[in-house]
C-alpha positions as CSV (number, residue, x, y, z in Angstrom):
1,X,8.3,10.2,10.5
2,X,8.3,7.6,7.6
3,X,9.6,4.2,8.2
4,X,11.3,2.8,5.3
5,X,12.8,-0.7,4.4
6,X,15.4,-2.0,1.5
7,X,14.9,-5.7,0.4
8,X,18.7,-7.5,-0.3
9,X,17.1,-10.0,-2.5
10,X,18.4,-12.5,-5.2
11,X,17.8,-11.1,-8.2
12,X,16.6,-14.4,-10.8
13,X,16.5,-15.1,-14.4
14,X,12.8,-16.5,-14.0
15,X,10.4,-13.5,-13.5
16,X,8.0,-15.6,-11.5
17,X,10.0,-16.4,-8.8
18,X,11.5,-12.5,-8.5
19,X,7.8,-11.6,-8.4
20,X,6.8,-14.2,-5.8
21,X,10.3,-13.0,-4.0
22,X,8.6,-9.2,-4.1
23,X,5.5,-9.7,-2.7
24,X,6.8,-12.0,0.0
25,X,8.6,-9.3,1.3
26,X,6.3,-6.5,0.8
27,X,4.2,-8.4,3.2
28,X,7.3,-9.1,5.6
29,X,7.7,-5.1,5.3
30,X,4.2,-4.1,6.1
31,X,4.2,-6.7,8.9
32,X,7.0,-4.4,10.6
33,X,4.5,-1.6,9.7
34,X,7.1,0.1,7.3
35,X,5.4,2.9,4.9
36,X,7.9,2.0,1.8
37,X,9.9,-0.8,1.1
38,X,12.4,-0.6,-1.4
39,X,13.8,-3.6,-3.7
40,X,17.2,-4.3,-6.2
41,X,17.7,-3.4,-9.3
42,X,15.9,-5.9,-12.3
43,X,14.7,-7.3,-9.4
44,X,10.9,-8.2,-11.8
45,X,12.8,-9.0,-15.2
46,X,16.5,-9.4,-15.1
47,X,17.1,-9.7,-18.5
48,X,18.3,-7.4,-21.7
49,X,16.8,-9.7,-24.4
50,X,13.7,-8.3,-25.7
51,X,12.2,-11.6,-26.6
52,X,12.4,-12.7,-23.0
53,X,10.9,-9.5,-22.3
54,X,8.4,-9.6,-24.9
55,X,7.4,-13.1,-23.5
56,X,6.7,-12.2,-20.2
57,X,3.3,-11.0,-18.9
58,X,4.8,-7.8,-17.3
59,X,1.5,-6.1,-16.7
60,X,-0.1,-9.0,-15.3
61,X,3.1,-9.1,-13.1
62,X,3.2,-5.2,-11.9
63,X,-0.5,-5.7,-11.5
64,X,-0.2,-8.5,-9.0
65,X,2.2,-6.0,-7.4
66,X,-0.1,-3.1,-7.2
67,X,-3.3,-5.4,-5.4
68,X,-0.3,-6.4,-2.6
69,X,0.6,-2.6,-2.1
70,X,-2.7,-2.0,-1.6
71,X,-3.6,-5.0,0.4
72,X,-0.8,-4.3,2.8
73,X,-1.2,-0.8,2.6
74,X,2.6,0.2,1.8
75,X,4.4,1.9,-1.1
76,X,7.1,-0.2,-3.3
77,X,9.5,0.6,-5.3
78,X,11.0,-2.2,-7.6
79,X,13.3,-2.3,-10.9
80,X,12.9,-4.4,-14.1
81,X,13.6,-4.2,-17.5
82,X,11.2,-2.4,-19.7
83,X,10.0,-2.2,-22.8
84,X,8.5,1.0,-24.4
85,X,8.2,1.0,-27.9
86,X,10.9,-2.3,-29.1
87,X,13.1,-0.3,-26.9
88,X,14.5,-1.9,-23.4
89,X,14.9,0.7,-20.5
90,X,16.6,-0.2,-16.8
91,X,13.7,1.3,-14.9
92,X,12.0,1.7,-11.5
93,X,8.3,1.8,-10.4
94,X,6.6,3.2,-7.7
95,X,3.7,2.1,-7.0
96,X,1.7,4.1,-3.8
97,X,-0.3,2.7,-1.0
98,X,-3.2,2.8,-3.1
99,X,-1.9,0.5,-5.4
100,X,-1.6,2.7,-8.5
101,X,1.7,3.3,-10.6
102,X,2.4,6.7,-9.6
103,X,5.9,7.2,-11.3
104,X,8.3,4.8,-13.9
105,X,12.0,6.2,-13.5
106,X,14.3,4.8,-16.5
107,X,17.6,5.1,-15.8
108,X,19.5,7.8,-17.2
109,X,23.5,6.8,-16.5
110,X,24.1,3.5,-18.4
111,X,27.1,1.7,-16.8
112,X,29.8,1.0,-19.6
113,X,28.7,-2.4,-20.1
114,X,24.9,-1.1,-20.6
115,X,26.5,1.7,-22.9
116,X,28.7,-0.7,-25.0
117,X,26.3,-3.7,-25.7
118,X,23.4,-1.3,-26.6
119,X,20.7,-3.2,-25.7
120,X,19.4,-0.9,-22.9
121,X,18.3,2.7,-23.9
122,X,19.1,5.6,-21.7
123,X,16.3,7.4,-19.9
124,X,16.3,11.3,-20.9
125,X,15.2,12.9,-17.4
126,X,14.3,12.5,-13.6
127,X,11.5,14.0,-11.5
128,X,11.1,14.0,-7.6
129,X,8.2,12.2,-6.5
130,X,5.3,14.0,-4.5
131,X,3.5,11.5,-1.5
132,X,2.2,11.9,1.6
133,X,5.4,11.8,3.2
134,X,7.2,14.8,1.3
135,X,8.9,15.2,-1.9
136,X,11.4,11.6,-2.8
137,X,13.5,10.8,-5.4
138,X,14.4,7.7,-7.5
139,X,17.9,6.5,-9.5
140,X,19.3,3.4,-10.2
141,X,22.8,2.1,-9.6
142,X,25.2,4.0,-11.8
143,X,23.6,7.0,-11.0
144,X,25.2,7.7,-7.6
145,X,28.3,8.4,-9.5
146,X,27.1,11.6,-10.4
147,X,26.8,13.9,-7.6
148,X,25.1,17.0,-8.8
149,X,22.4,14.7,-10.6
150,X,21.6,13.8,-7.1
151,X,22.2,16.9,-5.9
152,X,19.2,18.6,-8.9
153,X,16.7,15.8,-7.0
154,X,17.4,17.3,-3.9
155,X,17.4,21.2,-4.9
156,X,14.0,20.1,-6.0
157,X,12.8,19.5,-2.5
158,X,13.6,15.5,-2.4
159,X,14.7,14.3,1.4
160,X,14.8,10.8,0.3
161,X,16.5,8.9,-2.2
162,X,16.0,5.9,-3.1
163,X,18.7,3.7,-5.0
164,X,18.2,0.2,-6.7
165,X,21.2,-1.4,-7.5
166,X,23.0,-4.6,-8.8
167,X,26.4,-4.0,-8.0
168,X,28.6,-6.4,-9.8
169,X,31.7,-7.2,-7.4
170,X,34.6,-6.8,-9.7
171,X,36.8,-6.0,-6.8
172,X,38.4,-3.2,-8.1
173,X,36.7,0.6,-6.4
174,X,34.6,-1.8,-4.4
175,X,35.4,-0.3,-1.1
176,X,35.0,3.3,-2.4
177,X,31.8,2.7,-4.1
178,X,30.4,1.4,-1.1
179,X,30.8,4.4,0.6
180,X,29.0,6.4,-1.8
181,X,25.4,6.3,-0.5
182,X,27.0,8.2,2.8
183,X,28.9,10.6,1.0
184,X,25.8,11.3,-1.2
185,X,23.4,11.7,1.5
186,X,26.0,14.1,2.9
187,X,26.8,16.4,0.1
188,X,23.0,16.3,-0.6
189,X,21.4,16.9,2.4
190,X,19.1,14.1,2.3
191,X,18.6,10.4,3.9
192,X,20.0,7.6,1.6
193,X,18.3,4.3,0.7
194,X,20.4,1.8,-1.2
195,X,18.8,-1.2,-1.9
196,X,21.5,-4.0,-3.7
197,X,20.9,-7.5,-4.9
198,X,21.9,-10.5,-2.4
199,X,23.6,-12.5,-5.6
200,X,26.8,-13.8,-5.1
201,X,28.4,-12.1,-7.8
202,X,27.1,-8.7,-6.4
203,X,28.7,-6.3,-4.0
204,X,25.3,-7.4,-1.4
205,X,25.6,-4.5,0.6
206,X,23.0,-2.0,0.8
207,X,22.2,0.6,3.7
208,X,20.2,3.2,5.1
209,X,21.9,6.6,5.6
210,X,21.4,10.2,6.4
211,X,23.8,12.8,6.3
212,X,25.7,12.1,9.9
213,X,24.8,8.3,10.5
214,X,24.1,5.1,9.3
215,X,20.8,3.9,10.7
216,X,21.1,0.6,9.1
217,X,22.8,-2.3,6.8
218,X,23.3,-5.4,5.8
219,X,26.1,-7.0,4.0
220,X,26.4,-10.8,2.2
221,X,23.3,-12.4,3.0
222,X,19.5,-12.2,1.8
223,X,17.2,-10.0,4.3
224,X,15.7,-6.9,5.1
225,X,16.5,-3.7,6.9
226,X,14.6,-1.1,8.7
227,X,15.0,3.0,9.8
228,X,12.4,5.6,11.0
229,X,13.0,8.6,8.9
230,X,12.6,12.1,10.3
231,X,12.1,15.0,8.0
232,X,13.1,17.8,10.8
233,X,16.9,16.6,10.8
234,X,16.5,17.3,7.0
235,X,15.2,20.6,7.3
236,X,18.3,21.2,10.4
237,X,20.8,20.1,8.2
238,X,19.9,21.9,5.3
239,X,19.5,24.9,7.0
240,X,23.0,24.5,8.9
241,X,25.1,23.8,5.7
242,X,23.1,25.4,2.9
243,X,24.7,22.9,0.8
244,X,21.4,22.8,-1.6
């Protein structure tokens, strides 16, 4: 059993206050003795202009992040913008109970807006995770459009995924979109964390799934939510349906 937690947050311009945000509720999570608390999208640095980025003491900040893993004994994973070479990336970290950066995912399906405006570079591949819990995997947002890129993480031997978003409400698909972390939990044989932003201007829904049920979700407000995680009715499932 893992116990697993996603953060609805607001989601900042000021870097300081989305870190003090982050490790206020890694500690809420580890109080409710949760192994691995997930957070939003840019949830660190929410912005695309490199001089911003280039301003802010982002080591310093992920460091800060790494002692209150380790201090409260639970893994995090958190998005930011990121800068590797002059080039921004949409990425996630994970950072283990040990406090080390074990894995940076950059996010490999831009959203139009990302694609059109340039300013964010597309990530070039995806790995599952090993950790003492079994294999999990890591996208961000836009991602859960694309089924069988899930679907790879999960043929690779992932039974979590994990899912930082910032779901701008437009209104239009909002309803369907929703629904996706289900579906893809489904079709994938896996559980489903999607962990969204509690802005205003976001869809603030995110929700804890496995194939047949939703174990838990929260919608319009700031909080956290909570599930126990058992790898058996993975293994049950995928051996029912074969569908990886």
């Amino acid at each position: 059993m893992v116990k697993v937690a996603a953060a609805q947050i607001p989601v900042t311009k000021n870097a300081l206050d989305n870190l003090n945000n982050i490790i206020k509720y890694i500690k809420k999570a580890a109080s409710k003795k949760a192994d691995i608390v997930c957070f939003p999208e840019t949830s660190l640095i929410n912005s695309k202009n490199k001089s911003y980025i280039k301003k802010i003491q982002l080591k310093k900040y992920i460091k800060i992040i790494q002692n209150s893993c380790k201090e409260n004994k639970i893994h995090c994973i958190f998005g930011t913008n990121f800068l590797k070479n002059n080039k921004a990336y949409n990425s996630a970290f994970f950072i283990d109970d040990e406090g080390k950066a074990v894995y940076r995912y950059d996010k490999v399906n831009l959203f139009i807006k990302e694609k059109n405006k340039k300013k964010i570079i597309a990530g070039k591949n995806n790995r599952i995770i090993k950790t003492k819990f079994g294999n999990i995997g890591i996208i961000i947002c836009w991602d859960i459009a694309y089924p069988e890129y899930i679907k790879e993480l999960s043929k690779k031997g992932a039974w979590i995924i994990f899912c930082p978003s910032y779901i701008k409400n437009y209104g239009r698909e909002l309803e369907s979109y929703l629904g996706l972390p289900y579906s893809r939990a489904f079709e994938s044989s896996c559980y489903f964390v999607s962990c969204d932003s509690a802005n205003k201007e976001c869809a603030q829904y995110s929700v804890i799934c496995g194939p047949s049920e939703i174990y838990s979700e929260i919608k319009g407000k700031e909080g956290i939510i909570f599930a126990e995680l058992d790898k058996r009715k993975i293994n049950g499932v995928r051996k029912r349906y074969r569908l990886v």
